[in-house]
Backbone of each chain as ProteinMPNN parsed JSONL, in Angstrom:
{"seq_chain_A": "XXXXXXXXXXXXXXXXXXXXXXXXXXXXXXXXXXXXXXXXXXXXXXXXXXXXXXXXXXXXXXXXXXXXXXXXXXXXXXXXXXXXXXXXXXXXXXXXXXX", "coords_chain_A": {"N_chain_A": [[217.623, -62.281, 46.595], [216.565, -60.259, 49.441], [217.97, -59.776, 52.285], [216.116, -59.729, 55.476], [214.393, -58.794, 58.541], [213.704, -60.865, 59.51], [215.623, -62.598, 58.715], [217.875, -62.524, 60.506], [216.973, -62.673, 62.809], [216.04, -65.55, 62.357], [219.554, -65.825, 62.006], [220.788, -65.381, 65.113], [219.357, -67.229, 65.857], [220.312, -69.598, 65.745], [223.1, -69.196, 65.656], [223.046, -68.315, 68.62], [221.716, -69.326, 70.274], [219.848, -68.219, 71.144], [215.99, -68.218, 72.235], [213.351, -68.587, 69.495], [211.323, -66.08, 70.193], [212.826, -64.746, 71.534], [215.1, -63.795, 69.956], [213.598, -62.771, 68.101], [212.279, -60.056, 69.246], [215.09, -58.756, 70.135], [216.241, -58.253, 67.189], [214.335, -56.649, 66.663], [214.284, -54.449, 68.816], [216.892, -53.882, 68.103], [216.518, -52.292, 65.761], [214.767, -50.856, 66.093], [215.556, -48.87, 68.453], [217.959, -47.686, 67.209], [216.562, -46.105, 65.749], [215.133, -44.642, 67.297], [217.042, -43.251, 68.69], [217.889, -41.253, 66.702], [216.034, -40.054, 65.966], [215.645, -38.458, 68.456], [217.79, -36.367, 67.656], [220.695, -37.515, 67.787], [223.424, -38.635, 66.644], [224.534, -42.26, 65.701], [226.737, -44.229, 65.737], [228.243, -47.188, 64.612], [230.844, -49.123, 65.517], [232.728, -51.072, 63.27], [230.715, -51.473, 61.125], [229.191, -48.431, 60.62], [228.625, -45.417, 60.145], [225.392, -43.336, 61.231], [224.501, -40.488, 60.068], [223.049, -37.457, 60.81], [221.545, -34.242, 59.481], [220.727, -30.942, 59.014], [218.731, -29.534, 56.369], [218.746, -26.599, 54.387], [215.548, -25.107, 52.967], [214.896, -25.608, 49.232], [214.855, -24.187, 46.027], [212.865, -26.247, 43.699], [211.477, -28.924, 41.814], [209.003, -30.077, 39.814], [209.75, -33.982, 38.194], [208.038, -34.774, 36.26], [205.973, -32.489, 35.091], [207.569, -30.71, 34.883], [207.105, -28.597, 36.559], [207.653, -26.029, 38.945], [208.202, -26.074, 42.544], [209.076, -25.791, 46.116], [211.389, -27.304, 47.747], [210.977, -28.099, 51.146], [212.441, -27.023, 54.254], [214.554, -29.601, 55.92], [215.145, -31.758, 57.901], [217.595, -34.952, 57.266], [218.685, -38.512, 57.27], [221.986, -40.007, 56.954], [224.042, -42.339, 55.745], [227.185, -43.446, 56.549], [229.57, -45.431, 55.51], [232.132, -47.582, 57.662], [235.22, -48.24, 57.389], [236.213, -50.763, 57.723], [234.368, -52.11, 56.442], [233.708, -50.553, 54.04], [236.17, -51.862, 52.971], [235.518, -54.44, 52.652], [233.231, -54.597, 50.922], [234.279, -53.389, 48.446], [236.221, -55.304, 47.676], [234.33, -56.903, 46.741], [233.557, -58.296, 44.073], [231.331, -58.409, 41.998], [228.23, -59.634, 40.415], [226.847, -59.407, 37.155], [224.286, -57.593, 36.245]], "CA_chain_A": [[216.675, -62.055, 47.698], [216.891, -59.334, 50.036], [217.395, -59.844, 54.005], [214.718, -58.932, 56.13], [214.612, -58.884, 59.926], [213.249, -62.537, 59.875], [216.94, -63.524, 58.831], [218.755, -62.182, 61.5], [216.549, -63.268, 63.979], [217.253, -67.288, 62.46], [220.659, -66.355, 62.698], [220.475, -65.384, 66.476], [218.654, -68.266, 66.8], [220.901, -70.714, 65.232], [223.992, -69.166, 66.189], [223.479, -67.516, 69.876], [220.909, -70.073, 70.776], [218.441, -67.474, 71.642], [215.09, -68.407, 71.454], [212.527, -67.318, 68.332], [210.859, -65.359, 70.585], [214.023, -63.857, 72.157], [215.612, -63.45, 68.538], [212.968, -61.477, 67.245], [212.744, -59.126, 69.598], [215.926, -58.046, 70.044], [216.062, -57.929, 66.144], [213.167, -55.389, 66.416], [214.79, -53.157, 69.235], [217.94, -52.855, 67.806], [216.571, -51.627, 64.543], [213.767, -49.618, 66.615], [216.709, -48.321, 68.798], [218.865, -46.803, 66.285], [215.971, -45.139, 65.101], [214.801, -43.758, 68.458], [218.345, -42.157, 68.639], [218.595, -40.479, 65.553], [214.631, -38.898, 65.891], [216.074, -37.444, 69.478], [219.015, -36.219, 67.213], [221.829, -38.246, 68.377], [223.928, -39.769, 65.398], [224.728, -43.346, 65.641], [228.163, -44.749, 65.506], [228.603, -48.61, 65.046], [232.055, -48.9, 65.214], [232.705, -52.174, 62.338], [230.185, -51.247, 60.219], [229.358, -47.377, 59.598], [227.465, -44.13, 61.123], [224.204, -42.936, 60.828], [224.892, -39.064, 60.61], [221.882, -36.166, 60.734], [222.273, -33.249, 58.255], [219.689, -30.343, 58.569], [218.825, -28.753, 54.673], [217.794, -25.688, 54.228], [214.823, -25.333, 51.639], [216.01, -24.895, 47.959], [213.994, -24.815, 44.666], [212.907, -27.7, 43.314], [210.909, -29.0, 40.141], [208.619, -31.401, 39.721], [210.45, -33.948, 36.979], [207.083, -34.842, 35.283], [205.694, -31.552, 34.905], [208.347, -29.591, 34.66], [206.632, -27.174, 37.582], [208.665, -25.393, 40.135], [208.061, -26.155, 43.337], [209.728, -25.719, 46.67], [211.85, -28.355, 48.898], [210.642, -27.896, 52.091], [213.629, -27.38, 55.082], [214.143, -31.213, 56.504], [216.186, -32.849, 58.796], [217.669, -35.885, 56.708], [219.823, -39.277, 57.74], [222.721, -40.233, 55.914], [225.063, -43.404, 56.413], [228.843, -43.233, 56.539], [229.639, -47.141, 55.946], [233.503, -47.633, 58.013], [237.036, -48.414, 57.31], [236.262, -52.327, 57.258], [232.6, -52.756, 55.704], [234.409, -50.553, 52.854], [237.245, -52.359, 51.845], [235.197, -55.326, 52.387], [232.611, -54.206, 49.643], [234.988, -52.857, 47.486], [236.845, -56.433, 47.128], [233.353, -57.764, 46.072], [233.611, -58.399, 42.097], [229.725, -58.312, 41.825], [227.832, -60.215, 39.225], [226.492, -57.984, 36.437], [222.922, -57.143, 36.935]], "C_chain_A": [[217.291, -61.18, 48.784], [216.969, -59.653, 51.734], [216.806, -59.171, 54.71], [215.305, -58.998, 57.791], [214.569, -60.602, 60.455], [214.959, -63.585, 59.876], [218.317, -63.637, 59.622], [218.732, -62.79, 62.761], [217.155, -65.021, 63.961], [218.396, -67.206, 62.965], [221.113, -66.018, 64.111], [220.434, -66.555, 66.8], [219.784, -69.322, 66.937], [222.133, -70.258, 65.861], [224.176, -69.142, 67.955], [222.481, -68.874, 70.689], [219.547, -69.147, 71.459], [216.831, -68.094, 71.42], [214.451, -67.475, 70.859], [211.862, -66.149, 69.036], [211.985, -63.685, 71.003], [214.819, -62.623, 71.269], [214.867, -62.504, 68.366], [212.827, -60.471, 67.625], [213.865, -57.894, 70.119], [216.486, -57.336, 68.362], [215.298, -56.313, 66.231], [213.824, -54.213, 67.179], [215.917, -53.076, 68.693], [218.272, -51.585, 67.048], [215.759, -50.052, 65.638], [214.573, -48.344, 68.128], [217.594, -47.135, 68.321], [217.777, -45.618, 66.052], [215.466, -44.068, 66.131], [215.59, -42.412, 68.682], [218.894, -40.818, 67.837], [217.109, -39.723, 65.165], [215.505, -38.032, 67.115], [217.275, -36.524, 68.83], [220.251, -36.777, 67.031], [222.272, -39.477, 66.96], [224.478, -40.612, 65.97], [226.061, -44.064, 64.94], [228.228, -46.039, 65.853], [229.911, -49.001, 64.616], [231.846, -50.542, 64.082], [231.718, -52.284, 61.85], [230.001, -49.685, 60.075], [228.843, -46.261, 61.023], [227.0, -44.024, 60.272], [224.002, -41.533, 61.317], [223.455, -38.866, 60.276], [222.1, -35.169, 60.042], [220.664, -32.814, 58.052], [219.844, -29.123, 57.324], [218.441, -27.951, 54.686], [216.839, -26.183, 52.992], [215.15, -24.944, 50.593], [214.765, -25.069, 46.821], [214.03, -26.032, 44.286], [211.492, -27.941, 41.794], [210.51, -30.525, 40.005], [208.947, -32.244, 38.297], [209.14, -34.472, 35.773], [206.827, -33.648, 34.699], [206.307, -30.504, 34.953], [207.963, -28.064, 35.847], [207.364, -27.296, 38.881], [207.906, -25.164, 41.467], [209.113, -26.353, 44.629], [210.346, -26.823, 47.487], [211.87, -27.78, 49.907], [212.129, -27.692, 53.182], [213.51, -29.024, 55.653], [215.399, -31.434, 57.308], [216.557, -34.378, 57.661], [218.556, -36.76, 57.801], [220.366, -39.734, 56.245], [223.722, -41.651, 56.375], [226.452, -43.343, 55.632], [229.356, -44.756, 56.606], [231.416, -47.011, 56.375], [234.703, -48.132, 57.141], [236.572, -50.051, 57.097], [234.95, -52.746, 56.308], [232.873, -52.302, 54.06], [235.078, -51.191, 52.318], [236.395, -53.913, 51.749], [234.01, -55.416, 51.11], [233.409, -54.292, 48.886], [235.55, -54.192, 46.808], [235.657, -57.07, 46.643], [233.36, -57.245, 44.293], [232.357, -57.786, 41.68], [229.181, -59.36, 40.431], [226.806, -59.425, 38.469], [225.018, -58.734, 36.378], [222.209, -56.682, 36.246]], "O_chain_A": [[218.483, -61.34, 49.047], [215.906, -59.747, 52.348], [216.904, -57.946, 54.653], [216.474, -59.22, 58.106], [215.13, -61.245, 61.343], [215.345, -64.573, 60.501], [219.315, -64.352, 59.526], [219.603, -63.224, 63.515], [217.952, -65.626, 64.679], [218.755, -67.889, 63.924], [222.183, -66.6, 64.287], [221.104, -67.086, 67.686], [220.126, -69.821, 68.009], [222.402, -70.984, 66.817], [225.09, -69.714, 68.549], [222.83, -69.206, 71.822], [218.567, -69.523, 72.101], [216.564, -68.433, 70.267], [214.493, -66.261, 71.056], [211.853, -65.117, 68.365], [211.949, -62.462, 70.868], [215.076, -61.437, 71.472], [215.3, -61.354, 68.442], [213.08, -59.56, 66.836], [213.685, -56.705, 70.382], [217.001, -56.222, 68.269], [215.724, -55.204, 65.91], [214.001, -53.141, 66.601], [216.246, -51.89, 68.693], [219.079, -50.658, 67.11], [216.07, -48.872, 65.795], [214.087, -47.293, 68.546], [217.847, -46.049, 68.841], [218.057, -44.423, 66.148], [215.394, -42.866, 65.878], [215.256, -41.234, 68.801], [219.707, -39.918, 68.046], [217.029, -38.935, 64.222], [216.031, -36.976, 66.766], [217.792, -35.822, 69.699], [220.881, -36.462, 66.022], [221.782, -40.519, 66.525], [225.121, -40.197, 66.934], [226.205, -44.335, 63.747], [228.275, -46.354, 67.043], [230.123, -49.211, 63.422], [230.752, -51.098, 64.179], [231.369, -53.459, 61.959], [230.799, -49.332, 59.207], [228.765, -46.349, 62.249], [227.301, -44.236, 59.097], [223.557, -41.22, 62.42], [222.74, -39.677, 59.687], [223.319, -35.115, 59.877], [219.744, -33.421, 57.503], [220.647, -28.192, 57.258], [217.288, -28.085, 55.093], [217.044, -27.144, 52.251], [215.767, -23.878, 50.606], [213.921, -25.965, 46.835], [214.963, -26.82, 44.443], [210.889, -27.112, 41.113], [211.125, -31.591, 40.037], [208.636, -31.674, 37.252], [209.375, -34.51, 34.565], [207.431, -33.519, 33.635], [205.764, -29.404, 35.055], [208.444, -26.931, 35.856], [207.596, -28.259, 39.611], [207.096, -24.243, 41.575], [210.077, -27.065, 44.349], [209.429, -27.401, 48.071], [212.67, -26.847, 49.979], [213.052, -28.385, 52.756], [212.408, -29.559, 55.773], [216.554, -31.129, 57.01], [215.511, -34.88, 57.248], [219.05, -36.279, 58.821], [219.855, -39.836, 55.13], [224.015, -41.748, 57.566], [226.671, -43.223, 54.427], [229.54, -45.265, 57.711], [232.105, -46.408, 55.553], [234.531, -48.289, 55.932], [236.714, -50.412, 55.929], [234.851, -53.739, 55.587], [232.579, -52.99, 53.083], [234.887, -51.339, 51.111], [236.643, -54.574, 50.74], [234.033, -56.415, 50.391], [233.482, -55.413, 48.382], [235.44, -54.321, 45.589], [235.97, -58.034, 45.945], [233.21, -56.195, 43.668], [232.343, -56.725, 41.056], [229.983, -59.698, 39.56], [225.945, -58.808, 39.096], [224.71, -59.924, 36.436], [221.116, -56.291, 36.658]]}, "seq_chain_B": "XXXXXXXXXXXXXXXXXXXXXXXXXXXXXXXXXXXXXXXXXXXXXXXXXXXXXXXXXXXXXXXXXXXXXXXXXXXXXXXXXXXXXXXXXXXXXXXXXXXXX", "coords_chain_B": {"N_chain_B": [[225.31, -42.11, 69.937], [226.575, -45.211, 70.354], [228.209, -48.081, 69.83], [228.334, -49.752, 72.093], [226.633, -48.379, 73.543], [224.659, -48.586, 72.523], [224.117, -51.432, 72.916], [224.123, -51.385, 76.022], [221.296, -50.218, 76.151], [219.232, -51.831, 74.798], [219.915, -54.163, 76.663], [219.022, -52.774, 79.193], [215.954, -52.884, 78.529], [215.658, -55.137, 78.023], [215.506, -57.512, 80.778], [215.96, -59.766, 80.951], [217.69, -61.158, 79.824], [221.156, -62.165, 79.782], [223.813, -59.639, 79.674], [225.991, -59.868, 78.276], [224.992, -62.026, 76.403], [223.022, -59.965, 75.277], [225.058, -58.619, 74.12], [226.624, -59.909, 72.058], [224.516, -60.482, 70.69], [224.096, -58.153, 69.183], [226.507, -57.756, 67.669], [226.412, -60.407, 66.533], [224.325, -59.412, 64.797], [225.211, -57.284, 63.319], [227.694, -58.304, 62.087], [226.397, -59.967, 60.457], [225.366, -58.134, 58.36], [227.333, -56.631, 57.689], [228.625, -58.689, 56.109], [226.785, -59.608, 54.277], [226.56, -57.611, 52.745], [228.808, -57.717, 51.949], [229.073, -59.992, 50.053], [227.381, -59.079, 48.594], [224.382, -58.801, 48.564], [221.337, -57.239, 49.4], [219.603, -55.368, 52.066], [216.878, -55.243, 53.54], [214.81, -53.166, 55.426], [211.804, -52.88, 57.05], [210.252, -49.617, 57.618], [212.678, -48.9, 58.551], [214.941, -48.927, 56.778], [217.067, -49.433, 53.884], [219.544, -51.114, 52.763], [222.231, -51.502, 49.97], [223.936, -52.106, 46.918], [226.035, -49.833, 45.28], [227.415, -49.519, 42.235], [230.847, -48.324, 40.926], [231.591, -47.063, 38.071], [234.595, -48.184, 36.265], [237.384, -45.927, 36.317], [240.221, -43.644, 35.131], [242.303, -42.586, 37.392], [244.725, -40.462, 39.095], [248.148, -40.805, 40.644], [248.684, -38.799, 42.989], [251.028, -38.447, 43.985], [252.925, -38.595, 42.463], [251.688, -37.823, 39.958], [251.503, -39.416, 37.869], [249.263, -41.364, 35.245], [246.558, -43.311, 36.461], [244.962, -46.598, 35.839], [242.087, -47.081, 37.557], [240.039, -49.694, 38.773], [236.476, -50.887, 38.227], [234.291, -50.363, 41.297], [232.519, -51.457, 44.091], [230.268, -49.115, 46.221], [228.595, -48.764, 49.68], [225.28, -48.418, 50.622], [223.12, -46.876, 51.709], [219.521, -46.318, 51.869], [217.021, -44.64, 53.968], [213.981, -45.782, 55.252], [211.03, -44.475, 55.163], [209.092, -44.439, 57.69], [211.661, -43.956, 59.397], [212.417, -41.765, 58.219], [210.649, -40.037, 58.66], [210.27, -39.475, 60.959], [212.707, -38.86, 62.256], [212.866, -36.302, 60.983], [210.262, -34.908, 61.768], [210.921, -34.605, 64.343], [213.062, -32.546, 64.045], [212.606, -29.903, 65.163], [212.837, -29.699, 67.574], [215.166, -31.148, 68.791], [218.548, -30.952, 69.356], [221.033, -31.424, 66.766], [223.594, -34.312, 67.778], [226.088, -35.724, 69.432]], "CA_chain_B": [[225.002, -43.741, 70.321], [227.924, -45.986, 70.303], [227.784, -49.219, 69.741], [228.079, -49.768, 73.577], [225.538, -47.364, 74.379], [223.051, -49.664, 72.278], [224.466, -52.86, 73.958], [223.452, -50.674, 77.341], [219.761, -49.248, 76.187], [219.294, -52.705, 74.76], [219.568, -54.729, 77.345], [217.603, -51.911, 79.617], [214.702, -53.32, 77.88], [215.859, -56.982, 77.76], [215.968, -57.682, 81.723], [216.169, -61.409, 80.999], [218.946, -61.454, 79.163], [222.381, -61.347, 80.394], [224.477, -58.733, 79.172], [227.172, -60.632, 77.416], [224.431, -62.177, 75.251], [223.095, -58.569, 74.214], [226.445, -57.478, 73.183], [226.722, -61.597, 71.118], [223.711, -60.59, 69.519], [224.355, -56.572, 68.657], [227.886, -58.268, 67.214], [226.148, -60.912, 65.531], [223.547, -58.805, 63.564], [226.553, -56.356, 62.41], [228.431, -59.153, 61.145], [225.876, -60.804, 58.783], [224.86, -56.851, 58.28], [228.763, -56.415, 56.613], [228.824, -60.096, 55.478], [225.572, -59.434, 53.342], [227.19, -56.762, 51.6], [230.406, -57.993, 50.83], [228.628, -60.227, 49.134], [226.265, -58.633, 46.895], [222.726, -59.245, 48.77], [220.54, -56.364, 49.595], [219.209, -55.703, 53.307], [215.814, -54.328, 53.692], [214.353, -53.247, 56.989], [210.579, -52.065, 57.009], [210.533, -48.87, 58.267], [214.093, -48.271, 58.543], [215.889, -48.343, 55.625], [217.64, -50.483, 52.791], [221.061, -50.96, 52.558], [222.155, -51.975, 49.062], [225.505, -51.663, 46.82], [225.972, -48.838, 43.905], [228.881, -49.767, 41.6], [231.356, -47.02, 40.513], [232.462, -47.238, 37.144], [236.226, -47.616, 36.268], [237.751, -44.624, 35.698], [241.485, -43.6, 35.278], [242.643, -41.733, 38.509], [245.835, -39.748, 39.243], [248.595, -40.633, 42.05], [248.678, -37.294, 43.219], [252.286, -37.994, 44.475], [254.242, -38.527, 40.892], [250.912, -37.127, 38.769], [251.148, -40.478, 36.838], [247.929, -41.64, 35.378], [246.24, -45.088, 36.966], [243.375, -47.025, 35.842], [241.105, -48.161, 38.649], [238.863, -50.545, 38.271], [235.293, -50.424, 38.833], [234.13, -50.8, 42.404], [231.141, -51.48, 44.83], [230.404, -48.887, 47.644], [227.502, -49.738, 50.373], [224.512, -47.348, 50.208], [221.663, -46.932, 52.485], [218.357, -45.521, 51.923], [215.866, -44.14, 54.703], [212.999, -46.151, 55.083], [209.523, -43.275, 55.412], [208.75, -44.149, 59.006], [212.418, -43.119, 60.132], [212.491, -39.873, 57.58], [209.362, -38.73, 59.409], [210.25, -39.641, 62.459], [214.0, -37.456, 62.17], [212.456, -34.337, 60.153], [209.317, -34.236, 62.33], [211.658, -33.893, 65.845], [213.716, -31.679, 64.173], [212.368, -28.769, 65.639], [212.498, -30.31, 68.941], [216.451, -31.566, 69.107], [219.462, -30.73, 68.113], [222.331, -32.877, 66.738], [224.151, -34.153, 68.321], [227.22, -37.352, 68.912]], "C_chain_B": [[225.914, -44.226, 69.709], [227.266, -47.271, 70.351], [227.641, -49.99, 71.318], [226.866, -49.189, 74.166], [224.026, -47.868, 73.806], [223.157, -50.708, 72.809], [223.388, -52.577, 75.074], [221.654, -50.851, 77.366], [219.091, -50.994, 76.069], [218.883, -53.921, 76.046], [219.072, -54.238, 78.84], [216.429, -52.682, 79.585], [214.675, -54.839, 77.78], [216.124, -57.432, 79.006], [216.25, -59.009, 81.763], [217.072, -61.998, 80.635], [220.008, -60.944, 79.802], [223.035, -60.518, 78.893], [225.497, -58.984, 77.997], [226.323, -61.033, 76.301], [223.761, -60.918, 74.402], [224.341, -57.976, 73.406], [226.655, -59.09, 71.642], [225.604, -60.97, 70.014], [223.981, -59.179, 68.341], [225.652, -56.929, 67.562], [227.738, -59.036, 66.128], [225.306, -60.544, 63.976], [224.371, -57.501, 62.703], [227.468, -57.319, 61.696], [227.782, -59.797, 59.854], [224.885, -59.388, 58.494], [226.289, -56.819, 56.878], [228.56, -58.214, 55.948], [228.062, -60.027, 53.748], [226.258, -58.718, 52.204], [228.056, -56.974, 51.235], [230.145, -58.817, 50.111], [227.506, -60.045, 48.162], [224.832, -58.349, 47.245], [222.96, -57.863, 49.521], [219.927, -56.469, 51.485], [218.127, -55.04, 53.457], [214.642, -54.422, 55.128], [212.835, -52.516, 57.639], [210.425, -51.161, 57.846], [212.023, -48.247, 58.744], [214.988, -47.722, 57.653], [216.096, -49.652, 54.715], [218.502, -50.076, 52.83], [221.436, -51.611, 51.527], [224.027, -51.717, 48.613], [225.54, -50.895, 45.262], [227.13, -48.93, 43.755], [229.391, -47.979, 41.162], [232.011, -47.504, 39.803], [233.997, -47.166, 37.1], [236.468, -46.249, 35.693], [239.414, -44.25, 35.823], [241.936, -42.551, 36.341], [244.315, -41.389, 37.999], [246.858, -40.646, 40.456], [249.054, -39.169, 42.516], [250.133, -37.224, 44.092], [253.369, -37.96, 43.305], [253.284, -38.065, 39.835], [250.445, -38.318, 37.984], [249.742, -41.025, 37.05], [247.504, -43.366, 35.888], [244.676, -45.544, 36.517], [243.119, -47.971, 36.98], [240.206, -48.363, 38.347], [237.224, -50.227, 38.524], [234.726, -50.989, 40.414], [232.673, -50.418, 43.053], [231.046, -50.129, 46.036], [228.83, -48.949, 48.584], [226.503, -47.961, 49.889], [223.191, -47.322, 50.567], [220.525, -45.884, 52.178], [217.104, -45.582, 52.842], [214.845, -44.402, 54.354], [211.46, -44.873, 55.418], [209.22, -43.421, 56.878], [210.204, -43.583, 59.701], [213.066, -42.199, 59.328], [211.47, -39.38, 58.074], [209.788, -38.214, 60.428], [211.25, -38.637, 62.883], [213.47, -36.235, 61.636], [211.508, -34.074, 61.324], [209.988, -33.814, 63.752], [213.172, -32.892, 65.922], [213.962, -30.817, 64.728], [213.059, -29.03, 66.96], [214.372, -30.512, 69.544], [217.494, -31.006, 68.313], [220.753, -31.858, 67.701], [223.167, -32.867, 67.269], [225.156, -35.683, 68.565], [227.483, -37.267, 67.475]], "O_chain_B": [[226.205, -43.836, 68.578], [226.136, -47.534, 70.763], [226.733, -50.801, 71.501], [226.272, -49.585, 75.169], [222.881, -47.723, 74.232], [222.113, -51.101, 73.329], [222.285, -53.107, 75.204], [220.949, -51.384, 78.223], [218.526, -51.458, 77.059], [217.766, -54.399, 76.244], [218.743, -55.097, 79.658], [215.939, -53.115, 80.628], [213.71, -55.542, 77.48], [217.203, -58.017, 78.914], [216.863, -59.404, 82.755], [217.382, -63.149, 80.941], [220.097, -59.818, 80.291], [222.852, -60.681, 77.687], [225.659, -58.29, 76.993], [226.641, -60.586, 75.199], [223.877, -60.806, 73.182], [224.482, -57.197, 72.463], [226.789, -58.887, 70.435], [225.765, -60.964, 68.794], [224.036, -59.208, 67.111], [225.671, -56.225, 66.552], [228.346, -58.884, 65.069], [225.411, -60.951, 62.819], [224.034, -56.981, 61.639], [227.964, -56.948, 60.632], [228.256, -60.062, 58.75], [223.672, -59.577, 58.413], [226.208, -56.938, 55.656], [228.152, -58.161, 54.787], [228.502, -60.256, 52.622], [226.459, -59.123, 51.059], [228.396, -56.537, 50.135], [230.892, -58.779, 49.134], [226.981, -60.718, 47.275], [224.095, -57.767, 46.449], [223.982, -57.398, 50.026], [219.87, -57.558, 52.055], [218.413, -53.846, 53.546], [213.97, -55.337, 55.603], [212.847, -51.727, 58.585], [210.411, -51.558, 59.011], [212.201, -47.139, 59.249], [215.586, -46.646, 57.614], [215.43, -50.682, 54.811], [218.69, -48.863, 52.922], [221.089, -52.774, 51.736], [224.972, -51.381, 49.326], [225.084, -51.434, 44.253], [227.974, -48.633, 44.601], [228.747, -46.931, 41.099], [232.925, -48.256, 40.141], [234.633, -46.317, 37.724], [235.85, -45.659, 34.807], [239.886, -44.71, 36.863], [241.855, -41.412, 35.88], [244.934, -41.807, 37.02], [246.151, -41.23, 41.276], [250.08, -38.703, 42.022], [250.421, -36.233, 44.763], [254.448, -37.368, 43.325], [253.805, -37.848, 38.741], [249.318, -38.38, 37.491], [249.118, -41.19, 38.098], [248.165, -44.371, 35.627], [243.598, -45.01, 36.775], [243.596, -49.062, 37.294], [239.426, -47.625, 37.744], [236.93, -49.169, 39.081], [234.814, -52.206, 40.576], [231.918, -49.497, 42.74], [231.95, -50.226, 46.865], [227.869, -49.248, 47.875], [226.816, -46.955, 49.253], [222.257, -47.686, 49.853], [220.736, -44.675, 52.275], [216.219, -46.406, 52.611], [214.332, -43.794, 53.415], [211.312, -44.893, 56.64], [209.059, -42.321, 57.408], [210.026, -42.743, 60.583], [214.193, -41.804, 59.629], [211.31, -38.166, 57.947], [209.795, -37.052, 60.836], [210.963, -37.72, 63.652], [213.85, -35.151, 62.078], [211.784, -33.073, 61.985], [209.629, -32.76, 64.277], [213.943, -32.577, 66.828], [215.123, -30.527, 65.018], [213.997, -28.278, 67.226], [214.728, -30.026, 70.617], [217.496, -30.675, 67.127], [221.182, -32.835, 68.315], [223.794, -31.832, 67.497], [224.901, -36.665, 67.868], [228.15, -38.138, 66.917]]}, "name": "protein", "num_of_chains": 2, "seq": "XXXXXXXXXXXXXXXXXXXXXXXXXXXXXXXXXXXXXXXXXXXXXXXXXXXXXXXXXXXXXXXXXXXXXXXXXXXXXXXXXXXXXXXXXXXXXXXXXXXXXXXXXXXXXXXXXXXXXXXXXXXXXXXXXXXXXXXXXXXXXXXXXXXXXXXXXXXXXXXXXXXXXXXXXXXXXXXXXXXXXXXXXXXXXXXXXXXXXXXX"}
């Protein structure tokens, strides 16, 4: 099962004592935050977990993979995430269970 | 934006809250953010993104200081994908901003 916003907020609740109300909305701006930042341009650096760089593409050929027809990729602004120095090695030591 | 500088904006918008608890909470939702992923579970954020984990097969590497060959194992690395409301939201104010931090 995947975590949602709803499980962050519990743990707010449960840990910080915030109330549900309190929880959830700070849940909501942090996410709706980041994102504010990184429409104005402004990449996003959370130091102990990662960045959230910007990276504008030019347009390049492209091909639709059903139909085999050639069509163009538009220019775009993309985001990309850079996960840190600790969130890595802490992944990395995860075994995983095959899937 | 630094992780301070969302603490800041943050509790801007949160006048009720003291300060110390915005930074408790910004702290706490990055910890079971990395927690999640070091163990295995998926994070999905409507409109934002998904953060998930894409294995990398073993493969035999080099030490590129004696040449000798090494097998490394196979490993996890994290791997976020851009939810549609914030890939609009960045391409469409492209024009508009430039990058920047």
């Amino acid at each position: 099962m995947a975590l949602t916003k709803a499980d962050f907020a519990e743990k707010l609740f449960e840990e910080l004592g915030l109330n549900k109300r309190e929880a959830k909305d700070i849940v909501e701006l942090f996410f709706e935050e980041i994102k504010t930042a990184l429409e104005r341009g402004e990449q996003v650096k959370l130091s102990g977990f990662g960045k959230f760089e910007l990276r504008d593409k030019n347009s390049r050929p492209g091909r639709n993979p059903k139909t085999g027809e050639e069509i163009p990729i538009t220019a775009r602004r993309v985001v990309t995430f850079r996960s840190g120095q600790k969130l890595k090695a802490r992944v990395e030591a995860y075994a995983g269970t095959e899937s | 934006m630094t992780k301070s500088e969302l603490i800041e904006a943050l509790a801007r918008q949160q006048p009720h809250l003291a300060i110390k608890d915005v930074e408790l909470a910004v702290k706490c939702i990055i910890e079971k953010m990395n927690h999640a992923l070091s163990t295995g579970d998926r994070i999905e954020i409507r409109g934002f993104g998904s953060f998930s984990l894409h294995m990398r097969p073993p493969r035999m590497g080099r030490n590129p200081k004696t040449g000798e060959s090494v097998a490394l194992a196979k490993k996890y690395v994290p791997h976020f994908k851009p939810g549609k409301e914030l890939r609009d939201r960045v391409d469409s104010s492209a024009d508009k901003y430039e990058i920047t931090g």
